[in-house]
N, C-alpha and C positions, 0 to 999 in steps of 0.2 A: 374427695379422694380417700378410699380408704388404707393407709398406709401398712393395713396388717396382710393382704393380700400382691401377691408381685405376680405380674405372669413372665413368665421365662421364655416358651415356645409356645407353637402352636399350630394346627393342620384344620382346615375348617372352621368350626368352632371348637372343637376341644384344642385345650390348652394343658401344657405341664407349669404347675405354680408351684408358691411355694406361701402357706398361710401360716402367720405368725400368730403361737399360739399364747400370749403373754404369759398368763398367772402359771401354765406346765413350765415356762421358759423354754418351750423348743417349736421349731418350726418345722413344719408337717409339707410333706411335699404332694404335690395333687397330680391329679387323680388320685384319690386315695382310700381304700374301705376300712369303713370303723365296723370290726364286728361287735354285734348285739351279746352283751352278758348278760344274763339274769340273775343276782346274786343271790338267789335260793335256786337255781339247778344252774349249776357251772360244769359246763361238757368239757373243755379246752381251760387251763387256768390262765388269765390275762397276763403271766410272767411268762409263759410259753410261748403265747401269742406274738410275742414281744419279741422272743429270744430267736424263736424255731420261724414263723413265718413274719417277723420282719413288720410288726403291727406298730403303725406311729401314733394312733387314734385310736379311742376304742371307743362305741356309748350304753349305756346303760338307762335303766328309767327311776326317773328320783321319785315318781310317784309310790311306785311299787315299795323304795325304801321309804319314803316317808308313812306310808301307810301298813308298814309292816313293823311293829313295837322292838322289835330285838334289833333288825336292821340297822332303822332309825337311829336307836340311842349308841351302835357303835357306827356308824356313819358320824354324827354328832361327835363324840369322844376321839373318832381316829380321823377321821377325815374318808373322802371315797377313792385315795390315791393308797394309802394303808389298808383297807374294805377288800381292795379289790387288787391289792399287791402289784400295781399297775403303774409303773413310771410317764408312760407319755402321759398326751392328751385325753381328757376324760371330756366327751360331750355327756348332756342330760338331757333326755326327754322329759317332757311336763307331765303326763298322762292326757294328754289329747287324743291318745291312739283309744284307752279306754273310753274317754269319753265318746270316739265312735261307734266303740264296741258298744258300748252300755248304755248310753246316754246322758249319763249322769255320775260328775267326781263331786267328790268331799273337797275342793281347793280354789284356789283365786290365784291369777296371776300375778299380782305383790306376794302373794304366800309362797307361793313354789318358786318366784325367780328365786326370793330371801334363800328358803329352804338349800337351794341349789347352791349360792351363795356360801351360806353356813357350812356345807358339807367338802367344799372344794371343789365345785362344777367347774372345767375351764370353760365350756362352753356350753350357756342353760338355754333353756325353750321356754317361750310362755305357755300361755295356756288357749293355743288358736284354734277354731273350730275347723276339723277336716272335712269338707262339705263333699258328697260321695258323690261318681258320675249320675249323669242323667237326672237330676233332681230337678226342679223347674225352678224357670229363672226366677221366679220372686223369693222362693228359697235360698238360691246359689249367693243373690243379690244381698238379701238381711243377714245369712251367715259371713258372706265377706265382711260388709258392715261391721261387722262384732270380732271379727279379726283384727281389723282394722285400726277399731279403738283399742284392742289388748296391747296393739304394737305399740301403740303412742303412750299407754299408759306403761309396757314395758321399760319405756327410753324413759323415764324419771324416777324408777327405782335405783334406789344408789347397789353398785353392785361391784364397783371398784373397777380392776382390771379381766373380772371374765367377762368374754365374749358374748353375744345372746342372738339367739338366732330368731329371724324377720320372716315366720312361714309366709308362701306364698299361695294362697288357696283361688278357691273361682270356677267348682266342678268341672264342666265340661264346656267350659265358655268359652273358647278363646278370648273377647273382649273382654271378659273380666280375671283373665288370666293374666294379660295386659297391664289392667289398670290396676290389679293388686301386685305387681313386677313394679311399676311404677312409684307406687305407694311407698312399698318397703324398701327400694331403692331412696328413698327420699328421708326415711328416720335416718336415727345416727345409731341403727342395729350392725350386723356385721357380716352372719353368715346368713343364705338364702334357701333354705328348703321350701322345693316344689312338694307339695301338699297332699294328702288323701288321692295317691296313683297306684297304689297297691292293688285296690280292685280292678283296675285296669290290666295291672301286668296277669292279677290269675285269671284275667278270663283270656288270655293272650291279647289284647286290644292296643299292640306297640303302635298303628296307627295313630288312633287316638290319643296316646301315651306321647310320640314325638307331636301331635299340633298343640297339648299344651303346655309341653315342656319349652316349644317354639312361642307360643305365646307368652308368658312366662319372661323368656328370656328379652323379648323385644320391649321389656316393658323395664328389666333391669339392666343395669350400665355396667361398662365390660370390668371396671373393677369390681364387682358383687362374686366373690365366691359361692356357687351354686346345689345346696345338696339336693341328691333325689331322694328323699324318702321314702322306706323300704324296698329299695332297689337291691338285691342280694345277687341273683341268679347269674353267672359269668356270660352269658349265651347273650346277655341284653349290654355288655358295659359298654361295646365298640361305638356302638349304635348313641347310646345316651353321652358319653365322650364327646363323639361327634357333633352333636348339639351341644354341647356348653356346659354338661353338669363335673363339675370337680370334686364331690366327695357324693359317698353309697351308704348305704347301712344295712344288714339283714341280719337274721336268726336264722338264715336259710340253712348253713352251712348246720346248724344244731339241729333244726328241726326235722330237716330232712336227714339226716343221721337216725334220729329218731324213729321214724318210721323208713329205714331201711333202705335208702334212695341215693343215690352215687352219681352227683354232678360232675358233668362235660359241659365245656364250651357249648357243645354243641344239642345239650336236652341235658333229661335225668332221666336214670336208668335204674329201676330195681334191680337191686344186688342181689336179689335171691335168681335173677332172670339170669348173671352176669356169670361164663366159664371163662373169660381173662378178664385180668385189670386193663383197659386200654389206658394204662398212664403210665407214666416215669418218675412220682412225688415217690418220697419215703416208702411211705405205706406202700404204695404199689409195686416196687420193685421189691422190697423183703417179706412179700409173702402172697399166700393164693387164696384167691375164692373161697374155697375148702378151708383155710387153714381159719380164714377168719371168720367160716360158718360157726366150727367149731368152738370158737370163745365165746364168754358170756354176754350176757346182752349188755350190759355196761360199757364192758371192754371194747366189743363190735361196735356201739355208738360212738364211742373217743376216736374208734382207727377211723370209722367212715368221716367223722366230723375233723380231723384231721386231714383226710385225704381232701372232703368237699371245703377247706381251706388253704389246702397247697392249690388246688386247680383256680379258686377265683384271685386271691395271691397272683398268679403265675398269671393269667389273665391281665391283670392289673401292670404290671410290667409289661407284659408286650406290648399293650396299646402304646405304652410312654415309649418304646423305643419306636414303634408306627407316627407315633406324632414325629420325633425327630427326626425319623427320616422321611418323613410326609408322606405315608401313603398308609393314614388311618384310613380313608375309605376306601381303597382295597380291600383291610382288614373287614370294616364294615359287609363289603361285598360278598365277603366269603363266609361270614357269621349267618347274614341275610338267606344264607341257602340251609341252614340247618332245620329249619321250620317255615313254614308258607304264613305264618303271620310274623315274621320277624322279617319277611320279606315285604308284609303289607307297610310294617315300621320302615325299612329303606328307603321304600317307593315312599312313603308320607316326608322321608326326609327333605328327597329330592325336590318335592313340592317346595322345599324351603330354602331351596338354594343360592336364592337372592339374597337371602340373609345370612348362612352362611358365606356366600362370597364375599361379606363384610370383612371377615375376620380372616379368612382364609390368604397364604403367600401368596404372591403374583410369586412366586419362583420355588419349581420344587425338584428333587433331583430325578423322579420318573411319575409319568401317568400310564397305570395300565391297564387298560380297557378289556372290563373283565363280564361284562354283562350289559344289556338296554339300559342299564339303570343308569351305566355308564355315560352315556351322551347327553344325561342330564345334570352331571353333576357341575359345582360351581364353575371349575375353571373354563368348562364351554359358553358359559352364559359372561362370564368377565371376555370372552374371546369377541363374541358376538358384542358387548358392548363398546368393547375398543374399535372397534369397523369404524365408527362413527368418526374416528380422529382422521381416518385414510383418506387421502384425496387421489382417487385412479381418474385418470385422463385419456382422451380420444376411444378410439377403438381399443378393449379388452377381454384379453381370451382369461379364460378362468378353468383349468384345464387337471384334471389328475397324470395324465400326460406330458408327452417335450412341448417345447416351446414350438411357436410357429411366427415365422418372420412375417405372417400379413397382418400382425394388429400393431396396436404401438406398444401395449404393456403384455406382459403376459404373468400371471398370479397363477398359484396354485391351490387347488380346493382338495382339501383332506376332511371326509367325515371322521368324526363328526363333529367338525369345528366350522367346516367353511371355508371360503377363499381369504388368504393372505398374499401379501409379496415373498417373492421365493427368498427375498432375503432374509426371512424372519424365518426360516424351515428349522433353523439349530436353535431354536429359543423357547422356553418352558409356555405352554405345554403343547408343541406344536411336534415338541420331539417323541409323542406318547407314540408306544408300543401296540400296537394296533393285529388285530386277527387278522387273517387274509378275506377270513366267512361272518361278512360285518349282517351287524340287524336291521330292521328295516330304524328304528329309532336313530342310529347312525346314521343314515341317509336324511330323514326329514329333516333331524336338526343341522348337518349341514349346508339341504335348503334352504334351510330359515334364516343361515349366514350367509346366505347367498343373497334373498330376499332383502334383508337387513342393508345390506351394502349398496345394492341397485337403487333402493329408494331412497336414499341418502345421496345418488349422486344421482339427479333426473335426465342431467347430460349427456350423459358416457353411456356409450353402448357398449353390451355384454355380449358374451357367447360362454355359453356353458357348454366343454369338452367333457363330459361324464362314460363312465363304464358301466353302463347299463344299471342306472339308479331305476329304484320300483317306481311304479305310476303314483305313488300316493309320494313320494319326494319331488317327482317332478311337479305334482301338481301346486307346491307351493311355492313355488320357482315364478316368479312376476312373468307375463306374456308376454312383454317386450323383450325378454333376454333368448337368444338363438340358441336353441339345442344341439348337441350333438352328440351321437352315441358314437364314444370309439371302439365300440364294440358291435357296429353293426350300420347301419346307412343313416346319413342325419334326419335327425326327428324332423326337421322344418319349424316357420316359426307360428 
């Protein structure tokens, strides 16, 4: 049990926690983004961060200081909480990102935990290899390997009370997405980053991106606090939340400042393209397009890098009030419409919904069916698997319609859940809010709860009362059970 993480709430898989961060002495509440410093170009100064958008975490890379002579010896001499004028939590990257980039660091995993150590890391990184997508499995396989051993030789460095984080790598494998979740759930590390996904999000490949952050997760245990590594962009958090990840990191918000680029929930937009601000942050409301062509290009990097950090900020809040009041996949659902691959990521979600229904309330206070994607989400599949407890008896009509006194029971079937007892109609999520203009996805999954129930009881005879459900719902509707269209002459059997 790791007692530095607590979860509080939760909607799906994501969760709001709260990770205790010893050697800062403060406890950092999750979901939460640590933005990226670079302390030789600092756009935003970390006591701002702090003050103006409410930053509990920040990280930085100790490579960069250790391998830079001036940094180094005042990191050494001050610590990286003085460095970097930064009261909360300070993580540290190892240089592993380099070592992707480049292929080759000047360091060792005993040397940089120490280094990280010495300089004040709350929370250090070893030195795990980010094995990139689509590599072959014999490579994906000996780079896990060599992660593997870093982890375990990690866990015997004396390092007192900071933190050390248990990357989880395994390129595009699921199975070995798995079995490295598993692993690193198994040292006595603390925090969990999913591994070399960055090439993933820039070629948009969120599909991809949810099966092995899904894998991944089924391999680690619900106490493991989850980072995504280089996870910046505000358009992907609902999405990744949703799955299980609890802390973010990027340079997005600097970098894209940098080259002129003005992040939305829902994309990024050159600013030089941009004749209003579509926001309400600081920046956006005291001034205009024009005003801040006009400034210098320094100046214009800070306001935009402020702005593209009130919007993921502000992002990061919503979702924790969607978890509390449970209906993060709503939010999901309407994130999912801002790009057709952040839609491919929803739909990959849903594939996973078996596993989130692990995590996810049997009780929430609305569902509202906002898309197909809707009829697959978990709480229909926990609907279909409770059927199985019901015991319907003699003759039953299963009907969206009234009752009819020639059967013995009479149940009602709402897509896209299926048939229930009318008594259970006021009960989550039977109470969802439902369109009038349902999709065909609607309908077959409430076949298949129709299906589900029939074969479960081989005695009892059905009749299905439908309004004109498509021929591809009816057809998964068992032959035995009686059709009936009330909306037009009954089908027969």
């Amino acid at each position: 049990m790791r007692e530095h993480f607590e979860v509080r709430d939760g909607d799906a898989a994501g969760r709001i926690g709260e990770l205790t961060v010893p050697r800062a002495g403060v406890t950092v509440e999750t979901p939460a983004l640590l933005p990226v410093v670079n302390p030789n170009i600092v756009t935003i100064e970390p006591e701002r961060m702090a003050a103006e958008f409410g930053a509990e975490i920040l990280i930085t890379n100790s490579y960069i200081i250790k391998t830079t002579d001036d940094l180094e010896a005042r990191a050494r001499e001050r610590g990286l909480h003085d460095l970097l004028g930064f009261d909360g939590a300070i993580m540290t990257d190892s240089g592993s990102f380099q070592l992707a980039e480049y292929g080759e660091i000047d360091t060792t995993t005993e040397e940089i935990l120490q280094f990280q150590h010495d300089v004040g890391s709350d929370i250090g990184t070893p030195v795990d290899i980010p094995t990139p997508p689509d590599v072959s499995r014999e490579r994906a396989e000996s780079e896990l390997r060599t992660t593997q051993e870093r982890l375990e030789l990690a866990e015997t460095v004396d390092v007192g009370d900071m933190l050390v984080n248990a990357p989880v790598q395994g390129s595009t494998y699921p199975d070995l997405r798995e079995e490295a979740g598993a692993h690193a759930a198994g040292t006595d590390l603390d925090v969990f980053p999913v591994g070399a996904v960055v090439p993933l999000m820039n070629d948009y490949r969120y599909d991809d991106m949810v099966d092995v952050v899904a894998a991944a997760k089924r391999g680690l245990t619900r106490d493991c606090p989850v980072h995504l590594f280089g996870a910046g962009h505000p358009m992907m958090f609902a999405l990744a939340v949703a799955l299980g990840c609890d802390l973010f990191d990027s340079a997005a918000y600097a970098l894209y400042a940098r080259d002129g680029r003005y992040l939305t929930v829902d994309g990024t937009e050159h600013f030089e393209d941009l004749d209003y601000l579509p926001c309400s942050c600081p920046v956006c409301t005291s001034t205009t397009p024009g005003e801040l062509r006009e400034l210098g290009p320094e100046e214009r990097e800070e306001e935009l890098a402020a702005h593209n950090l009130h919007v993921t900020f502000a992002e990061i809040r919503r979702i924790k009030q969607a978890i509390r009041d449970g209906n993060l996949l709503e939010l999901v659902d309407r994130r999912a419409r801002a790009h057709p691959a952040m839609l491919d990521g929803y739909r990959a979600l849903t594939d996973h919904a078996s596993q989130l229904e692990e995590t996810d309330p049997a009780s929430k206070g609305s569902f509202f069916y906002l898309s197909n994607e809707s009829a697959h989400r978990p709480e229909v599949l926990r609907h279909h698997r409770r059927l199985d407890r019901l015991s319907p008896e003699g003759d039953v009509l299963l009907t969206e319609g009234s009752h009819s006194r020639d059967y013995d029971e009479s149940w009602s079937v709402v897509p896209p859940f299926g048939p229930f007892p009318k008594a259970l109609r006021n009960t989550y999520p039977l109470t969802a809010e439902l369109p009038e203009r349902l999709d065909r996805d609607a309908y077959e999954q409430a076949a298949r709860g129709v299906a589900r129930l029939v074969e479960a009881n081989p005695d009892v005879s059905f009749t299905l009362a439908h309004e004109d459900w498509p021929d591809g719902a009816l057809g998964l509707v068992p032959g035995r059970v009686e059709l009936l269209n009330l909306w037009g002459d009954a089908d027969g059997d």
